[in-house]
C-alpha positions in Angstrom: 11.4 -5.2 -5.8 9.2 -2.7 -4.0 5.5 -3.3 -4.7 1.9 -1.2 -4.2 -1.0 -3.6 -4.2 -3.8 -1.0 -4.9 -7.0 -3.1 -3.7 -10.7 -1.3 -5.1 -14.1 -3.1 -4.3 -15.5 -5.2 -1.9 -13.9 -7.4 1.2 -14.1 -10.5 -1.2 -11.6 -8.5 -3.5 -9.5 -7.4 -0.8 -8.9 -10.7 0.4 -7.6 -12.3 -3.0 -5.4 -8.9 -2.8 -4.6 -10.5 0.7 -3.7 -14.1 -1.1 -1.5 -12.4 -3.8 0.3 -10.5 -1.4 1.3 -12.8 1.0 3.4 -14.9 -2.4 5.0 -11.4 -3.2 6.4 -11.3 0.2 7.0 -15.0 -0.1 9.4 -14.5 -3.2 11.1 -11.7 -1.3 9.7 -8.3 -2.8 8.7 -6.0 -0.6 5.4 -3.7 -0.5 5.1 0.0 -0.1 2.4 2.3 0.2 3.8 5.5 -1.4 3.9 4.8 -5.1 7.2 7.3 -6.2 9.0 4.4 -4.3 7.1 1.2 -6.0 8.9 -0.5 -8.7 5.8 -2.7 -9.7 2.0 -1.0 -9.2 -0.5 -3.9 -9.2 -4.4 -2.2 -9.6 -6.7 -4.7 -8.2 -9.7 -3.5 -10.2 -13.7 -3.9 -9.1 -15.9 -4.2 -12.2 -19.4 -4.8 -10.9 -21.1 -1.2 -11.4 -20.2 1.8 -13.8 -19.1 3.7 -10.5 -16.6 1.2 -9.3 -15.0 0.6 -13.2 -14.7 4.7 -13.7 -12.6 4.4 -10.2 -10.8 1.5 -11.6 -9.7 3.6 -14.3 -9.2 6.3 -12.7 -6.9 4.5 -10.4 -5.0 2.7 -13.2 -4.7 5.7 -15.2 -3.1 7.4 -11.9 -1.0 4.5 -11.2 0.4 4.6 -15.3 1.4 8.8 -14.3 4.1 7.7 -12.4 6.1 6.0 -15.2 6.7 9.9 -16.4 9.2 10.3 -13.3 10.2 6.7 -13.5 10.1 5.1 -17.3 11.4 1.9 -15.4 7.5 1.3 -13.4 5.8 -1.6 -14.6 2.3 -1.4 -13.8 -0.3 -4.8 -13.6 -4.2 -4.4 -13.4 -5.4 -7.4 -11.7 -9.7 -7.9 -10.6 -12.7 -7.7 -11.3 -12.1 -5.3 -14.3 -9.0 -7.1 -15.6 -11.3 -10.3 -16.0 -14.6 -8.4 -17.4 -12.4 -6.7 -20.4 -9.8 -8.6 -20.8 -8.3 -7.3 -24.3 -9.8 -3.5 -23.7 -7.9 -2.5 -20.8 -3.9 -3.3 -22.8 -5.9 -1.7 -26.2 -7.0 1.6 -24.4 -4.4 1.9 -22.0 -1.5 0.8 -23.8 0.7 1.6 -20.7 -0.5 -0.7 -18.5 2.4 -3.8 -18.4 0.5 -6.6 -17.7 -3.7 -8.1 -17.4 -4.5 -10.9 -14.9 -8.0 -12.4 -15.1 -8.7 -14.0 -11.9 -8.1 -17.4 -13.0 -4.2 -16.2 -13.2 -3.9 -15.3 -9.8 -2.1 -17.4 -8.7 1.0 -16.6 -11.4 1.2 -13.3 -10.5 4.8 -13.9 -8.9 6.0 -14.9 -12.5 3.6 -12.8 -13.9 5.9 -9.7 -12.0 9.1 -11.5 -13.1 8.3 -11.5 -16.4 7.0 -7.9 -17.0 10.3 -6.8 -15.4 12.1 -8.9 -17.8 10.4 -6.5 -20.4 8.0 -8.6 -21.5 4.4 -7.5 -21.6 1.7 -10.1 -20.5 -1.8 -10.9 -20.8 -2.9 -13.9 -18.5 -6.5 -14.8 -18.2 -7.1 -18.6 -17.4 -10.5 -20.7 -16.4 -12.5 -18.3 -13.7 -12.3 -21.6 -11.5 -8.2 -21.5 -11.1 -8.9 -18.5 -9.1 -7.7 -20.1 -6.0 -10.5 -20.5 -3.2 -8.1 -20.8 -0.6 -4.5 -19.5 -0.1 -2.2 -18.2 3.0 -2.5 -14.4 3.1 -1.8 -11.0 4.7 -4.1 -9.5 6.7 -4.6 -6.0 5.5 -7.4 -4.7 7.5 -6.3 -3.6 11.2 -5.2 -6.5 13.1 -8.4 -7.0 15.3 -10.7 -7.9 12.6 -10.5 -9.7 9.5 -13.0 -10.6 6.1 -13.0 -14.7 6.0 -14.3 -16.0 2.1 -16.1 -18.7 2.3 -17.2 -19.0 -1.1 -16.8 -17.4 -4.4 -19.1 -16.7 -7.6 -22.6 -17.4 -7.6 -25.6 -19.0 -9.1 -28.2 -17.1 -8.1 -28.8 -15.5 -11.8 -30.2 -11.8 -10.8 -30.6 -10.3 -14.3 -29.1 -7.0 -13.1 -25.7 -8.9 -11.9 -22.5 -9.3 -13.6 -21.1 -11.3 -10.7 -21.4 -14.8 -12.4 -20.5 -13.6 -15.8 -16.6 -12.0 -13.9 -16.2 -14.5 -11.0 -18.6 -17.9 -12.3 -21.1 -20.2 -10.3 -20.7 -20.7 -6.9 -17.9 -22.6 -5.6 -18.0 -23.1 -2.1 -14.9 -23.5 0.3 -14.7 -26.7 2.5 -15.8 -26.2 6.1 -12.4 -27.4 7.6 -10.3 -25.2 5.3 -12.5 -21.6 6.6 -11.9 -22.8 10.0 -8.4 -23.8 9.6 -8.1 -20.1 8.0 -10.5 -18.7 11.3 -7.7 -20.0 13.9 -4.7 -18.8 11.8 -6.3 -15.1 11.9 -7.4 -16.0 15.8 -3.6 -16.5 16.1 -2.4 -13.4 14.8 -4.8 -11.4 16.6 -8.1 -11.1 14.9 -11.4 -11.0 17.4 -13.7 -10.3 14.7 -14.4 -12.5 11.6 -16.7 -11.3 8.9 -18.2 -13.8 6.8 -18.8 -12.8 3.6 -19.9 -14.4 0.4 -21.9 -13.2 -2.4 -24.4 -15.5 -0.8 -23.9 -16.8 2.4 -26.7 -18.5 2.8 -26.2 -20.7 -0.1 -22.6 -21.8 0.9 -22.3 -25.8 0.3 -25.4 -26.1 -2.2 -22.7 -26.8 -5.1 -22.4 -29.6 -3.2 -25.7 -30.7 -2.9 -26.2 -29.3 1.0 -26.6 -26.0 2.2 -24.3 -26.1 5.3 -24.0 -22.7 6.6 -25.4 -23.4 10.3 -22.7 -26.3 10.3 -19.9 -23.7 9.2 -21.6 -21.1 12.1 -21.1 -23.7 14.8 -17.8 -24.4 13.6 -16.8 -20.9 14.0 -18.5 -20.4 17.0 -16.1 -23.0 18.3 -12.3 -21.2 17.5 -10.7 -20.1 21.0 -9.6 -16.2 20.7 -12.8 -14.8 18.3 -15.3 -12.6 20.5 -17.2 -11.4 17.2 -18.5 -13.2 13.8 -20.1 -10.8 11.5 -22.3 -11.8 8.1 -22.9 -10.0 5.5 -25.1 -11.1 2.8 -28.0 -13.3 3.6 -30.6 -13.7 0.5 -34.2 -13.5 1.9 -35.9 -16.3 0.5 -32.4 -18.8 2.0 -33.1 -17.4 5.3 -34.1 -20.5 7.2 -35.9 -21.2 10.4 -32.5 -23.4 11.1 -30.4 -20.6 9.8 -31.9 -18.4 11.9 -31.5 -20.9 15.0 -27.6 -21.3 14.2 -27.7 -17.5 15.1 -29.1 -17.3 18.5 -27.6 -20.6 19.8 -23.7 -19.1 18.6 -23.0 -16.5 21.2 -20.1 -15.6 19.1 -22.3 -14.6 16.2 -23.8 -10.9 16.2 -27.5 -10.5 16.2 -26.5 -8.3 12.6 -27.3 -8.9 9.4 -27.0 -7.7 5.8 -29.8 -8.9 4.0 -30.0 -7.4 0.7 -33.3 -7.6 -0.8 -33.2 -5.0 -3.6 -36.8 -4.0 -3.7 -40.3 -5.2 -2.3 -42.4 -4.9 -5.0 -42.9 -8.3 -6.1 -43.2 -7.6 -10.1 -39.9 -5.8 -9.7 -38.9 -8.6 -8.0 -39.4 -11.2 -10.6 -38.1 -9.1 -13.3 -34.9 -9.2 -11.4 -34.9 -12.7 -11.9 -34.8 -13.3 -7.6 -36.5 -15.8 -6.0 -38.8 -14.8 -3.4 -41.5 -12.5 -3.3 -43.0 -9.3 -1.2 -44.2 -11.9 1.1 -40.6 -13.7 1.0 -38.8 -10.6 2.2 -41.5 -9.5 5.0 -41.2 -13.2 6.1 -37.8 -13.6 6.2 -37.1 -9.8 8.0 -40.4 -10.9 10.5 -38.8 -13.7 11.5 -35.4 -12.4 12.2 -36.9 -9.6 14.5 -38.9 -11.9 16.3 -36.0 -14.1 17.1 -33.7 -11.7 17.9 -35.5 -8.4 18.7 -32.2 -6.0 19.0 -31.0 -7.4 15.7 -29.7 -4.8 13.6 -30.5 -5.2 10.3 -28.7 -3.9 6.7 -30.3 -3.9 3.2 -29.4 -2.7 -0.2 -32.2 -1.6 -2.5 -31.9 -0.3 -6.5 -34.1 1.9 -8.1 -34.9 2.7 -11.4 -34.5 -1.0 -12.5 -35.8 -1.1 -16.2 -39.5 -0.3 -16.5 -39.9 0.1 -12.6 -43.5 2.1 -12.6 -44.0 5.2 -10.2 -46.1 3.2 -8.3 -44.1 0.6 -7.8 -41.3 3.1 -6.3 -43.9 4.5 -4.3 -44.8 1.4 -2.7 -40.7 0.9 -2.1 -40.5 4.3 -0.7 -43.3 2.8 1.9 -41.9 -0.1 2.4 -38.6 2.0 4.0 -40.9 4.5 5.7 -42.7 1.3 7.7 -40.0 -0.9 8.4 -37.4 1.7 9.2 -33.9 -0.4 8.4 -31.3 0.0 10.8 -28.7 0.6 8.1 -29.7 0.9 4.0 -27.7 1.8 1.4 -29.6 2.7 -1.8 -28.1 2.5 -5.9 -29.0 3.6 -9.1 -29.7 0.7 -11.2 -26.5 0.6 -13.0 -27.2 -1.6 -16.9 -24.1 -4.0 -17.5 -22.9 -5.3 -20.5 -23.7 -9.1 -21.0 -26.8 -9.2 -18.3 -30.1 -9.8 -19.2 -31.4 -6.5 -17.9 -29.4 -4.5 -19.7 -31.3 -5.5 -22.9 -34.5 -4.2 -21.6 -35.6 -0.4 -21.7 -33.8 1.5 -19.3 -35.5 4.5 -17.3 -33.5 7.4 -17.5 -30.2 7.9 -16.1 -31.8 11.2 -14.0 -34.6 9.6 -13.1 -33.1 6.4 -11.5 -30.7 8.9 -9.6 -33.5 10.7 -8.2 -35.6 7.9 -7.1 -32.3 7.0 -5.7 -31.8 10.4 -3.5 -35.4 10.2 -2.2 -34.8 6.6 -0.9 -31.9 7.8 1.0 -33.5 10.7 2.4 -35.9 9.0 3.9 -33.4 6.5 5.4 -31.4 9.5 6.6 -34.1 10.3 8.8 -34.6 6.9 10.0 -31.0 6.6 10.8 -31.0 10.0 12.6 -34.0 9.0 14.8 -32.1 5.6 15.6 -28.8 6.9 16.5 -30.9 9.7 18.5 -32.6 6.5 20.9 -29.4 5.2 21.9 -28.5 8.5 23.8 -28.3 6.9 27.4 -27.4 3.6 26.6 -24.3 1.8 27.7 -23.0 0.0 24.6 -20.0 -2.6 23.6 -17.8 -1.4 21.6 -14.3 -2.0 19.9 -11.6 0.3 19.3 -10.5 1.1 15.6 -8.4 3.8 14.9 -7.8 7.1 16.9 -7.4 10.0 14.9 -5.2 12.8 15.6 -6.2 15.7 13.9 -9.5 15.8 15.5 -8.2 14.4 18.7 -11.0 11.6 19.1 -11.0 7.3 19.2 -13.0 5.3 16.5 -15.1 2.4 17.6 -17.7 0.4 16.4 -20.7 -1.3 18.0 -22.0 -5.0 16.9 -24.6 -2.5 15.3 -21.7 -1.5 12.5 -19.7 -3.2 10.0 -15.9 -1.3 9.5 -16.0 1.0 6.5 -20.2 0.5 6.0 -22.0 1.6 9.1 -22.0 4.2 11.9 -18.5 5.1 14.2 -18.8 5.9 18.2 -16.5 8.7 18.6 -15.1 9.3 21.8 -12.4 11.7 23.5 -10.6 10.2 26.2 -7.5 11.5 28.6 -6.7 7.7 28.7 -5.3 6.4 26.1 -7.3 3.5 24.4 -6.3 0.1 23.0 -6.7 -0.5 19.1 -8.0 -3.9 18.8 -9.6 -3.8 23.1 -13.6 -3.6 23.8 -14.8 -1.2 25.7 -18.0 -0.1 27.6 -18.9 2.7 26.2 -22.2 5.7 27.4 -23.8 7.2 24.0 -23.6 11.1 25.3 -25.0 12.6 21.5 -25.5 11.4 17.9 -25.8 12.7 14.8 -27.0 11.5 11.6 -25.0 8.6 11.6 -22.0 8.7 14.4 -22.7 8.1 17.7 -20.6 9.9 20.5 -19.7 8.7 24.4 -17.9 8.4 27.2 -15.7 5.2 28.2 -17.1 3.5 31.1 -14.5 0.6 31.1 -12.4 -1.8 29.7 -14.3 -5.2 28.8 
């Protein structure tokens, strides 16, 4: 059978989407990316904020359309959402074929089997069958790939539905993620991104935190040039964990750190660990290490009874330490946490504490991509795209899909997957544009 795998969310998503995938193809269906042609649509669904759940269902509601030219479609909502409301999704969307929780994952083979039979199916299972290791596809481009190296968390933010869909942390084994890091070396990859919902608390379900033992590993596998993290927890960033970055050449001095807000009151309402004095520790120290470290956060406003003042003093915080990348959201109440049963702000109002945040960052941003005019940077080649005639590439400054592009026109043609030195000629507010000096 010809299948779509519709993946929505984050790179930890993408990559179970990755895992199912590769067992389709296995069994011997094939995938398509033009849904007239799919006999099976498979939605795997985020659930985290009320943004990504209306796209969900918007996206499943989409995918169900198709069954008016073609009664014969079977279509299975898998993710995030498929675990959250489990029973809602068949009740209110009666066309949808099938619900997989993540613990049912790994059925989804007979899963398909059986909703082509006829048969419509709801399979949930234990949030800890959701496999933490599996062969795969590799869906982004071929030079770069996400590596999981541990799912759920324990961290217990009030505001996060994350344990409640995907459970406590359950780390991967070290030799597993590197066994994983030289298959993808293998086929190609040059850039690993590390993700987690927590890096820096990979291994303490087993009693150690072992992340600077999993960097060094890494650092190790012939054929990777790049190895990206994303999501550090301030209060876990270690003196050692900040050494296991500097002494692995292969690990960018980049780092999403997301620290939600600085006001420490705000703070301990969210239920997070550290204080103002935690965060301005933790960011201190990275800078000092590593002075051209580019640096990523994620704040929310409007979290329930957030005072003006203590926005103002947010608001500060960006103005003063000027991030290299931040991305700012509305506090977003979910069903089940414990912040949701506190007195929410207004909707408007958390929106437009949210817009002034990013305003200011705009700014920042702008003046940052602005002081690289001149420079001679590294960069790798992504895409090229035709309509506007230009390449894509991406410093160690950007993450694919998240941060800032280098756009470049060039007579030569360039290598998808090849680094390149590149001289920044002109910037706007976020892209950067230049001139190829050579091939790296």
């Amino acid at each position: 059978m010809k299948i779509a795998l519709i993946s929505l969310g984050c790179p930890k998503n993408q990559v179970d989407a990755d895992v199912m995938c590769h067992a389709l193809l296995l069994k011997g269906h094939e995938t398509t990316a033009d849904l007239n042609e799919a006999d099976v649509i498979i939605v795997n669904t985020c659930g985290f904020i009320e943004s990504a759940k209306q796209e969900a269902i918007d996206n499943i509601l989409e995918a169900c359309s198709y069954k008016e030219q073609k009664p014969s479609l079977k279509v299975v909502v898998t993710g995030c959402l498929a675990q959250r409301y489990q029973h809602e999704i068949k009740a209110e969307i009666p066309e949808v074929d099938a619900v997989v929780g993540l613990g049912s994952n790994a059925a989804i083979c007979s899963i398909i089997e059986r909703v082509s039979g006829g048969e419509e199916v709801e399979s949930y299972g234990a949030k800890t069958a959701l496999p933490l290791e599996g062969k795969r596809v590799i869906s982004t481009p071929r030079h770069y790939a996400y590596l999981k190296i541990a799912e759920g968390c324990s961290n217990g933010c009030y505001y996060c539905a994350i344990p409640l869909i995907r459970g406590a942390l359950r780390s991967r084994e070290i030799k597993d993620i590197v066994a994983e890091a030289k298959f993808l070396a293998s086929e190609g990859v040059k850039e690993l991104i590390i993700v987690a919902q927590d890096i820096t608390d990979f291994g303490a379900d087993r009693g150690k935190v072992e992340i600077c033992e999993l960097l060094d590993a890494l650092n190790a596998v012939d054929g990777i040039k790049w190895i990206r993290l994303l999501y550090a927890y301030p209060e876990r960033i270690t003196d050692e964990f900040i050494a296991a970055m500097v002494r692995n050449n292969k690990v960018l001095h980049y780092l999403d750190v997301p620290i939600q807000h600085i006001n420490t009151d705000v703070l301990k309402a969210m239920n997070r660990k550290g204080t103002r004095e935690t965060v301005l520790s933790a960011l201190d120290r990275l800078r000092a290490a590593m002075p051209e470290i580019t640096l990523r956060t994620t704040l929310i406003t409007g979290y329930p009874n957030e005072t003006q003042a203590q926005f103002d003093e947010l608001c500060e915080f960006v103005k003063q330490y000027r991030f290299d990348r931040l991305g700012c959201f509305a506090y977003s109440e979910e069903e089940g946490t414990v912040a949701a049963k506190l007195p929410q702000l207004p909707q408007t109002l958390r929106e437009e504490r949210a817009e002034i945040i990013m305003n200011i960052q705009s700014n920042i941003m702008a003046q940052k991509q602005q002081e690289k005019i001149g420079q001679t940077l590294t960069a790798v080649c992504d895409d090229y795209d035709d309509e506007e005639d230009f390449y894509i590439l991406r410093t160690t400054s950007d993450a694919p899909d998240i941060d800032a592009e280098v756009l470049v026109k060039s007579e030569t043609p360039l290598e998808t997957g090849a680094f390149y030195s590149v001289k920044i000629t002109d910037s706007d507010v976020y892209d950067l544009y230049g001139d190829i000096i050579c091939k790296e």
